[in-house]
C-alpha positions as semicolon CSV with decimal commas, in nm:
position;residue;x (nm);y (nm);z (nm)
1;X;-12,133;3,115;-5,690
2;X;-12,384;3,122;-5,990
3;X;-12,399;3,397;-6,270
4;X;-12,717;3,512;-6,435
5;X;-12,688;3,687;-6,805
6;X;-13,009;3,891;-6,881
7;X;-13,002;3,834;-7,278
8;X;-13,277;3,968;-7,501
9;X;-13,389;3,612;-7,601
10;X;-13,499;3,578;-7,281
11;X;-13,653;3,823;-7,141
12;X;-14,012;3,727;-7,161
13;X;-13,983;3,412;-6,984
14;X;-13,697;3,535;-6,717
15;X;-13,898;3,635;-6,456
16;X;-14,069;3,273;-6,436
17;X;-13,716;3,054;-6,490
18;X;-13,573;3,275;-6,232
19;X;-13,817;3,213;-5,982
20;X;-13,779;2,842;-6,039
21;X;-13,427;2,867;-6,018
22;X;-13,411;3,078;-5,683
23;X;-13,637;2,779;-5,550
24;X;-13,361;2,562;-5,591
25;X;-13,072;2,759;-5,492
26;X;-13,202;2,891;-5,191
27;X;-13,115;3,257;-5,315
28;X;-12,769;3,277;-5,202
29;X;-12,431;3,391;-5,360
30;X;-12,636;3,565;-5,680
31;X;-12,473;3,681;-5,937
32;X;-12,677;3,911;-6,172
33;X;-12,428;4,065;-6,441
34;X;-12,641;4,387;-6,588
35;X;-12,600;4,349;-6,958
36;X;-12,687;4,671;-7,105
37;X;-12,805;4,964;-6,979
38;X;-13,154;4,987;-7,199
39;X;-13,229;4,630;-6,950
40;X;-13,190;4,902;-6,612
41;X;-13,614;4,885;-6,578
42;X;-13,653;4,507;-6,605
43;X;-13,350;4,443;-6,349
44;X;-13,530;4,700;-6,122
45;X;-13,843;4,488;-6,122
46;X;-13,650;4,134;-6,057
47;X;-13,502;4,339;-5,744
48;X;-13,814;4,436;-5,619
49;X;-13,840;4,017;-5,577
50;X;-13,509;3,888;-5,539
51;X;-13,272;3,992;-5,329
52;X;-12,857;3,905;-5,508
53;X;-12,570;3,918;-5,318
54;X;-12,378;4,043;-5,619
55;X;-12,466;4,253;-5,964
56;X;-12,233;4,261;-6,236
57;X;-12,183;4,541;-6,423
58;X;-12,153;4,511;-6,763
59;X;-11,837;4,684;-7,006
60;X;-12,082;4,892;-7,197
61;X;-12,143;5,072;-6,883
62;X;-11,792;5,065;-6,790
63;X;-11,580;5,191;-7,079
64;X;-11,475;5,535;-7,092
65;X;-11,659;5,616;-6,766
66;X;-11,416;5,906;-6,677
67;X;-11,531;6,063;-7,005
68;X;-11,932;6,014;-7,002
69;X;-12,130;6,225;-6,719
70;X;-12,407;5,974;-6,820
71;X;-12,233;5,677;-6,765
72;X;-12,112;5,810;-6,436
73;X;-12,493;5,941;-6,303
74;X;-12,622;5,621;-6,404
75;X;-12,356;5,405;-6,198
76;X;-12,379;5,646;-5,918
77;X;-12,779;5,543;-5,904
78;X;-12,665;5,171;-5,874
79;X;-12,369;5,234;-5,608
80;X;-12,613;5,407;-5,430
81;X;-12,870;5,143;-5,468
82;X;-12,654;4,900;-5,377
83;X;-12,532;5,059;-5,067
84;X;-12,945;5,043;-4,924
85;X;-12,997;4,724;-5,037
86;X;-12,700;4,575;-4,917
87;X;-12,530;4,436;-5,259
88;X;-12,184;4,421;-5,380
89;X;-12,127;4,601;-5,767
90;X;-11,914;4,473;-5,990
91;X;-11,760;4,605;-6,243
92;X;-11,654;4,442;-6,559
93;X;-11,431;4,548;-6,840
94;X;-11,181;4,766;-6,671
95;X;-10,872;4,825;-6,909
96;X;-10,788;5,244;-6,865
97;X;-10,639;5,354;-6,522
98;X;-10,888;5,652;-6,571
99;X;-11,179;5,404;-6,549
100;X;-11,057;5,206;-6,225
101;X;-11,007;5,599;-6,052
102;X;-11,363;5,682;-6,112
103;X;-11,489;5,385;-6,060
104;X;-11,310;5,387;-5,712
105;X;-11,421;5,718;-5,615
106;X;-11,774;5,598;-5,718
107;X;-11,762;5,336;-5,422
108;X;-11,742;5,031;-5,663
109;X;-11,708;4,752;-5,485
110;X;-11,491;4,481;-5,711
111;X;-11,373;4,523;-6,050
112;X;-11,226;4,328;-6,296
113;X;-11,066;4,376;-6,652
114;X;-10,733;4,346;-6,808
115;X;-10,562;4,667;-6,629
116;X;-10,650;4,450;-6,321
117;X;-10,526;4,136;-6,459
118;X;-10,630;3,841;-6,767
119;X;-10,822;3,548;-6,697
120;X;-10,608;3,267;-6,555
121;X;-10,685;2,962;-6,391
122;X;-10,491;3,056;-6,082
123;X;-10,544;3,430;-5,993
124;X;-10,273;3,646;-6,052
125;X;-10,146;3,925;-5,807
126;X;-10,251;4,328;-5,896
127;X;-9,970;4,505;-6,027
128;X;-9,855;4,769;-5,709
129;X;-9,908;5,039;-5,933
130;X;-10,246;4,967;-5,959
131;X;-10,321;4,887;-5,567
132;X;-10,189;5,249;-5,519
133;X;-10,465;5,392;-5,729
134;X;-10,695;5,226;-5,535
135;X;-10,539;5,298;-5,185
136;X;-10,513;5,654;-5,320
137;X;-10,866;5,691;-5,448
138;X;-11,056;5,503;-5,150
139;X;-11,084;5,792;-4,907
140;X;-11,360;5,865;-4,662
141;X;-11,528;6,086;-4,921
142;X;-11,473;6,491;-4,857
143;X;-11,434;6,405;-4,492
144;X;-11,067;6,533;-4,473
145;X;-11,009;6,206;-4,316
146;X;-10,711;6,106;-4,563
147;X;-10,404;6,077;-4,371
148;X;-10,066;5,886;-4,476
149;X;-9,915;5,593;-4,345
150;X;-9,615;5,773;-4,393
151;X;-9,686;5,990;-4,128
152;X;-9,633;5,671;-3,914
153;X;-9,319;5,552;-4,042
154;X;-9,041;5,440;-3,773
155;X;-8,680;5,314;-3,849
156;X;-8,634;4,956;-3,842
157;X;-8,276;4,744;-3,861
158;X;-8,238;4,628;-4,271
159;X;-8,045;4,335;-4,352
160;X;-7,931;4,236;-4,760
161;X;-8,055;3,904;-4,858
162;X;-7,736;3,730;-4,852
163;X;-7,676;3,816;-4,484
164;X;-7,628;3,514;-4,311
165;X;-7,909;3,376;-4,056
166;X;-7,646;3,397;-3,764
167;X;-7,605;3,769;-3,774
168;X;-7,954;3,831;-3,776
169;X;-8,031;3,615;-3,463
170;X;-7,751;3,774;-3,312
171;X;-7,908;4,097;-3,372
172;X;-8,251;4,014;-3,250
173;X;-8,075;3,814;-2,939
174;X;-7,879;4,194;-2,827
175;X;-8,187;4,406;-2,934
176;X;-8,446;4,280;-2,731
177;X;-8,704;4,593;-2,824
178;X;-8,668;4,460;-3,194
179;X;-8,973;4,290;-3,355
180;X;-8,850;4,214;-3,661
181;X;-8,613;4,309;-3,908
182;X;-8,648;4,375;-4,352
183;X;-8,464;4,263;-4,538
184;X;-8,313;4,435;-4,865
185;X;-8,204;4,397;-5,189
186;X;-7,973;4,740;-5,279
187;X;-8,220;4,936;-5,052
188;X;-8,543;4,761;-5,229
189;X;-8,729;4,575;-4,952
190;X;-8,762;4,158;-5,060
191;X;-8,896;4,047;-4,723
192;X;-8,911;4,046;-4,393
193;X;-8,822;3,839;-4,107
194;X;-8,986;3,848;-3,730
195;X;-8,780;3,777;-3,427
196;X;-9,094;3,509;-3,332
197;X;-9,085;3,316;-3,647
198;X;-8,703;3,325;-3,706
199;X;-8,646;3,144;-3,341
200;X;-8,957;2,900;-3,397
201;X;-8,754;2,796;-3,691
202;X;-8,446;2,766;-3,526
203;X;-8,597;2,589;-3,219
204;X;-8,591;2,226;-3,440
205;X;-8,407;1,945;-3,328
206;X;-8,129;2,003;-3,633
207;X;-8,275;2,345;-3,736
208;X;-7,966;2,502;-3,556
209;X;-7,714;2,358;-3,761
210;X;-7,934;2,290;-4,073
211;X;-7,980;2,709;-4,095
212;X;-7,736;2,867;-3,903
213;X;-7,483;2,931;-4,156
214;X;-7,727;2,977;-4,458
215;X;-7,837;3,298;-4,581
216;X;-8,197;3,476;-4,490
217;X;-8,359;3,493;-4,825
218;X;-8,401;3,117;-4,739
219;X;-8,633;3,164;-4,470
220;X;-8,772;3,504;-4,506
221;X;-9,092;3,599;-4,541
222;X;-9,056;3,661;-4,885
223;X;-9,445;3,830;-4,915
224;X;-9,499;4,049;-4,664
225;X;-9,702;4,370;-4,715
226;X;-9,517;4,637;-4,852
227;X;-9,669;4,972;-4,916
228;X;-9,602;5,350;-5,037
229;X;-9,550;5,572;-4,772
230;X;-9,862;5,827;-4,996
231;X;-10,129;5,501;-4,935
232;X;-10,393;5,583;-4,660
233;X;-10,404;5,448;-4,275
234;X;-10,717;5,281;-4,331
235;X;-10,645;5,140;-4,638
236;X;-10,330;4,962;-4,461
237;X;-10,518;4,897;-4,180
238;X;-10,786;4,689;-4,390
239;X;-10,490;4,527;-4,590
240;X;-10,295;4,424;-4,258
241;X;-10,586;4,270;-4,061
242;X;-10,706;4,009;-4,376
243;X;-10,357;3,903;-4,359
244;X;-10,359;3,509;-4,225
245;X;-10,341;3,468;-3,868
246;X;-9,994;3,356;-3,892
247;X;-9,894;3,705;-4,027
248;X;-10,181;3,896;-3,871
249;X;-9,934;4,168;-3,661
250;X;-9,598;4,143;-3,864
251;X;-9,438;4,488;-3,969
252;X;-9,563;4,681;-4,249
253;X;-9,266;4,767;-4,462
254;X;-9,321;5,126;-4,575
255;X;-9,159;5,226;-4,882
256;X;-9,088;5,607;-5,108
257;X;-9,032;5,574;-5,432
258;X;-9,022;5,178;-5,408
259;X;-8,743;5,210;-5,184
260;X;-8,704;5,149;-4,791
261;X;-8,866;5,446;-4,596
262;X;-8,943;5,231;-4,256
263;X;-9,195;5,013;-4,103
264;X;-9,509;5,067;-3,872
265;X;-9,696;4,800;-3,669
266;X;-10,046;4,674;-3,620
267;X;-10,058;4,841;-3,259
268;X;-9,959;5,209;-3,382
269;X;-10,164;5,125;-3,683
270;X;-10,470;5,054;-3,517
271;X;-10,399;5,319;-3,207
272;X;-10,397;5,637;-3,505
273;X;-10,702;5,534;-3,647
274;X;-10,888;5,547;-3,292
275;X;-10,696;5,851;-3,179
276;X;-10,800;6,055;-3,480
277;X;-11,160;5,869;-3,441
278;X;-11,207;5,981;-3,103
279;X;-11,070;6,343;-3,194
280;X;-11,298;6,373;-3,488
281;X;-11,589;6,275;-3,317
282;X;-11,513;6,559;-3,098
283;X;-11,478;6,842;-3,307
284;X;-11,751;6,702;-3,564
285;X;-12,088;6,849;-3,637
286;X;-12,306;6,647;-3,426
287;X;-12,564;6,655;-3,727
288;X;-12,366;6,567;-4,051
289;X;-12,079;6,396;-3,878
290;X;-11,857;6,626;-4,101
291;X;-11,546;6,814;-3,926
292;X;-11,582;7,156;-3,735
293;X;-11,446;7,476;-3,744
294;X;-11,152;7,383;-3,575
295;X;-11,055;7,122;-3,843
296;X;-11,140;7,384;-4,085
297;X;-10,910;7,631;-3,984
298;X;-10,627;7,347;-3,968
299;X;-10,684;7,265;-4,321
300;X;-10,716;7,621;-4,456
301;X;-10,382;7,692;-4,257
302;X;-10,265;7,380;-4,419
303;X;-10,291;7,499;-4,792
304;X;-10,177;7,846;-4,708
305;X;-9,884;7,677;-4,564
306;X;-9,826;7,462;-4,863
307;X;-9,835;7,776;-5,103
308;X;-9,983;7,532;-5,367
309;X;-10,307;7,627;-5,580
310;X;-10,653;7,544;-5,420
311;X;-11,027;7,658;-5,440
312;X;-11,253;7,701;-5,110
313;X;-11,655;7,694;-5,186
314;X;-11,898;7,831;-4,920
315;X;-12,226;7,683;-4,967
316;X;-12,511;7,816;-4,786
317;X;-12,882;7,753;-4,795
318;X;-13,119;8,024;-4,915
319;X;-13,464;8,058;-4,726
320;X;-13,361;7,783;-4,465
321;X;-13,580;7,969;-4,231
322;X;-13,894;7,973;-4,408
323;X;-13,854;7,596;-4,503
324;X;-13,760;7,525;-4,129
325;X;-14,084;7,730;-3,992
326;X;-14,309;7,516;-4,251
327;X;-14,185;7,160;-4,262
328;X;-14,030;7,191;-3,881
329;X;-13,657;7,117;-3,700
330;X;-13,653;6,770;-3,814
331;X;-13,724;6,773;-4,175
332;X;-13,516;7,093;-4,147
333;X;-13,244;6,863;-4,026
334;X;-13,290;6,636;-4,306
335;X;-13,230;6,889;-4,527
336;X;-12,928;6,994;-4,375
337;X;-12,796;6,613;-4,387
338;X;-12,901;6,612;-4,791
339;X;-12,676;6,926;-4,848
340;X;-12,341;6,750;-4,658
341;X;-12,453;6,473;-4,916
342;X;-12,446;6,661;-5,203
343;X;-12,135;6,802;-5,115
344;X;-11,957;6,491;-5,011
345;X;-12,065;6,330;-5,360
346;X;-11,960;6,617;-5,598
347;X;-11,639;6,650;-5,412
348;X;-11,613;6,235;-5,483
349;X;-11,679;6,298;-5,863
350;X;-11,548;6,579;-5,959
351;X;-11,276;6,647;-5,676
352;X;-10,948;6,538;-5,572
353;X;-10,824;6,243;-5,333
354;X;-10,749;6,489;-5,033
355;X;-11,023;6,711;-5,068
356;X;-11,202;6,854;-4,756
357;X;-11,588;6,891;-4,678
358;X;-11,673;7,129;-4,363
359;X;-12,008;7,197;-4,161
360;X;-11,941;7,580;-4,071
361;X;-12,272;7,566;-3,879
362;X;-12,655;7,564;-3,941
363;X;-12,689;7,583;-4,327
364;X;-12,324;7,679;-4,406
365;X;-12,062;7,425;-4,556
366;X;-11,757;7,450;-4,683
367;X;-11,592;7,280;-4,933
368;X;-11,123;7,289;-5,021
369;X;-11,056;7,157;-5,353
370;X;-10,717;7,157;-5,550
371;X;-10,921;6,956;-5,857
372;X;-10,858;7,184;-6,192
373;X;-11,212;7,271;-6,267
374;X;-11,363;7,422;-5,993
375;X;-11,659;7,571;-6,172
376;X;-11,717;7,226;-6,299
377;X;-11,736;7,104;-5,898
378;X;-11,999;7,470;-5,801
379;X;-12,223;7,326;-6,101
380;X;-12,228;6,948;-5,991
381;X;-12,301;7,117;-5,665
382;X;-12,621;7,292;-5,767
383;X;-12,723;6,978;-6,032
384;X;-12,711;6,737;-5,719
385;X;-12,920;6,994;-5,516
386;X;-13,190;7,102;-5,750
387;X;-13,182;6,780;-5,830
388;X;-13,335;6,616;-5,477
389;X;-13,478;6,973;-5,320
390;X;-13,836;6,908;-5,410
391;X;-13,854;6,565;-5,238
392;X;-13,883;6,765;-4,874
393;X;-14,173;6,980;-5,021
394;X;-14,453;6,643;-4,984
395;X;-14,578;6,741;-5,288
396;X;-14,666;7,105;-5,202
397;X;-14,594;7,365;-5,470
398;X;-14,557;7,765;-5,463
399;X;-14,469;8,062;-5,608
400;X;-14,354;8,311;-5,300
401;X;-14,141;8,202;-4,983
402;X;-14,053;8,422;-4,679
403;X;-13,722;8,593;-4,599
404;X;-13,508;8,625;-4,244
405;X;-13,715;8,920;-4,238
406;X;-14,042;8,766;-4,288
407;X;-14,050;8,963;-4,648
408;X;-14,247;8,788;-4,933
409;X;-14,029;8,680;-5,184
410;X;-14,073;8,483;-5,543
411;X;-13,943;8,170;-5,538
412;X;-14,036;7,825;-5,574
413;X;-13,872;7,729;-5,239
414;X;-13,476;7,680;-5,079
415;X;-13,182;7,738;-5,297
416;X;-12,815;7,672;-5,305
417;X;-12,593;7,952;-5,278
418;X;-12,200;7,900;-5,355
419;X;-11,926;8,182;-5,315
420;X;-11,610;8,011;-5,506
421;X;-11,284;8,174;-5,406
422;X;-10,967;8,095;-5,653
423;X;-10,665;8,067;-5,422
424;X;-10,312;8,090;-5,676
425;X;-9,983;8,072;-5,599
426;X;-9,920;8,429;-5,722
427;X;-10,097;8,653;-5,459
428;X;-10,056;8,683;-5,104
429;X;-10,314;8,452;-4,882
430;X;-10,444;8,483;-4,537
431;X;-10,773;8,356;-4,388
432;X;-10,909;8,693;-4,324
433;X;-10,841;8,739;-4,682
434;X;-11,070;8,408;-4,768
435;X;-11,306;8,515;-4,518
436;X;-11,355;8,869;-4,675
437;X;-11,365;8,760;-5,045
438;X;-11,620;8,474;-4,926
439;X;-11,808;8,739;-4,784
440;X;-11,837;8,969;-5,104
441;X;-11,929;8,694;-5,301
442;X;-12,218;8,527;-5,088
443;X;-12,370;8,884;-5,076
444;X;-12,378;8,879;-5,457
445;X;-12,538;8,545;-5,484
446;X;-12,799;8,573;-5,201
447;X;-12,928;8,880;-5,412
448;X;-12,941;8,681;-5,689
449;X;-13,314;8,462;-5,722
450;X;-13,225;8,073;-5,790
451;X;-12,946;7,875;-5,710
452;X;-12,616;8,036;-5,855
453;X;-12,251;8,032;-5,801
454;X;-12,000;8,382;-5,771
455;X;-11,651;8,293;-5,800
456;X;-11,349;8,515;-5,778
457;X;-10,958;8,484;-5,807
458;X;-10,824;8,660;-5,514
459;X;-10,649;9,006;-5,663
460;X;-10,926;8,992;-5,908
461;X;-11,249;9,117;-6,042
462;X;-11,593;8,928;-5,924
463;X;-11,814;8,678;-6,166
464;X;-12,104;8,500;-6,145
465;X;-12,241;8,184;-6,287
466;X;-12,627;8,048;-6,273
């Protein structure tokens, strides 16, 4: 793989040595590492010629990410760059947890740094603690689709490392049902040993009595794939299947707390993730894709249930109508897709690793958020919007729109209207109660000209933010 650096010295003559040198390498595995940010226009122009498998993304862009809005817009415009032109970001310089979250939630690809390891000639293994931020942070964004592999955990038979190799193939002879068994070190799991490779091992001419009497630790599978019972099903999933072939559908040793919790396998792996599929697809919103009612109701329930504090945003679309009887259904569709966008990526930035994004119906979302800035998440909301709105109007500009009622109206075309409702753990909490607040507060902001956000803490008094 080859590595480009786009240094000032050269930048006059770049364009011509890299066309030479894309001659010769048959443009493939490209690395282009983007130097500083002021170099964004001249590696926009190289693009529009060359197409990298790879851009690297330099430290300056990198550092303190989870504390510069800037920083973060401008990488957003590369991931989603990226994303359309089918390249892999990279991202250099990574030393703060804080960084590797965003940069996660951003849809960065790879990353590298010293939180993720120092350069060594023989690459070095990420520290668990790390992984889990990763595993954590890697959700289907705002789709609700997070669930735990925890929630597919199954006992298994543990054996300490000193155990002798006898009583475990006595075990796996009388337990027929048994895949596999882990093995432990005072209830910490060191590896794991499968009833097919333990008898392959003893089927050897003098394997019998070379290993019968010996301990397990000795033939063990002394790396298997050990995760926290919090890390996502399709984050395991991904981790089990690029396992080699000769470890492709051992056990996955679950653990809580870095101690032993259970074990799933590959089938009831793999059978969850196409059950909830299938069951998503279902109840989705044929349009966006995002979940239904139904799923909305099960996650409201859900945080009621958990008596824990969370936020629910209604978003709806002002003067949908008029836009959809000018433009028509299907750029009236796109429009609706843009909004579950928007939505989807503010939750990403500004929300929290289980967050939810809902498609009520027509121009209504929903959004269920436990981040601690909620107003921070309604403004992001309207920035995205207002942001991207006037790319549907072709050009055209206005100063009066049409109501439901056919009413002329001033305004320079659709809005986004948010009703935030602040859900505590210190007043009582049904979904009629939701559903009536909500209610209050999207009458306030549809009177209201412009996009604008009400927000209200149930058991108190109503506000309003532009």
């Amino acid at each position: 793989m080859w590595s480009l650096k786009l240094q000032k010295e050269v930048r006059s003559k770049i364009s011509l040595w890299l066309k030479r040198f894309w001659s010769i390498t048959g443009n493939k595995g490209i690395v282009l590492p983007l130097m500083m940010q002021e170099r964004a226009i001249l590696l926009c122009r190289l693009l529009q010629s060359y197409n990298p498998d790879f851009i690297k993304v330099d430290r300056s862009l990198i550092q303190n990410i989870h504390e510069n809005k800037v920083k973060e817009y401008i990488l957003e415009t590369f991931v989603t760059f990226a994303q359309k032109m089918n390249i892999y970001l990279i991202a250099e310089g990574i030393e703060h947890p804080d960084e590797l979250i965003k940069l996660t939630r951003l849809g960065i690809h790879y990353g590298q740094g010293y939180l993720l390891g120092k350069p060594e000639s023989v690459a070095a293994t990420v520290q668990e603690k790390h992984k889990m931020l990763i595993w954590q942070h890697r959700k289907a964004q705002g789709s609700g689709m997070t669930w735990s592999i925890g929630d597919l955990k199954t006992p298994v038979k543990v054996f300490d490392r000193k155990a002798i190799i006898s009583e475990v193939a006595d075990y796996l002879k009388k337990n027929q049902e048994a895949v596999g068994v882990v093995i432990v070190n005072e209830d910490i799991p060191v590896g794991l040993m499968m009833r097919e490779h333990l008898f392959q091992q003893l089927a050897g001419q003098y394997a019998f009595s070379l290993f019968w009497n010996r301990t397990i630790e000795g033939i063990m599978n002394s790396s298997p794939l050990i995760v926290d019972e919090l890390a996502p099903v399709e984050q395991v999933s991904q981790m089990a299947t690029s396992r080699s072939i000769q470890h492709l559908y051992d056990l996955v040793i679950i653990t809580s707390n870095g101690k032993m919790a259970g074990i799933a396998s590959i089938r009831t792996i793999l059978e969850s993730i196409t059950n909830v599929r299938m069951e998503t697809a279902r109840v989705a919103n044929p349009l966006t894709g995002l979940p239904g009612n139904l799923q909305i109701n099960r996650e409201l329930n859900k945080r009621i249930i958990e008596s824990k504090p969370f936020h629910v945003v209604y978003a709806d679309l002002d003067y949908f109508k008029w836009f959809n009887d000018r433009f028509g259904f299907q750029k009236g569709d796109q429009l609706i897709q843009y909004t579950a966008d928007i939505m989807q990526q503010a939750i990403a930035v500004c929300g929290t690793p289980h967050d939810f994004v809902g498609h009520v119906g027509g121009d209504d979302f929903i959004a269920i958020s436990s981040t601690y800035s909620p107003e921070l998440l309604c403004q992001e909301m309207i920035r995205r919007f207002e942001q991207g709105v006037e790319m549907f109007y072709e050009g055209e500009e206005w100063d009066h729109v049409r109501d439901r009622s056919g009413n002329q109206v001033k305004s320079s075309g659709v809005t986004l209207s948010l009703s935030l409702v602040v859900c505590s753990c210190d007043a009582a909490i049904s979904l009629e109660h939701i559903s009536q607040t909500a209610a209050l507060l999207k009458k306030k902001a549809k009177a209201h000209q412009g996009s604008i956000y009400y927000f209200q803490n149930i058991g108190e008094k109503l506000n309003n933010r532009v």
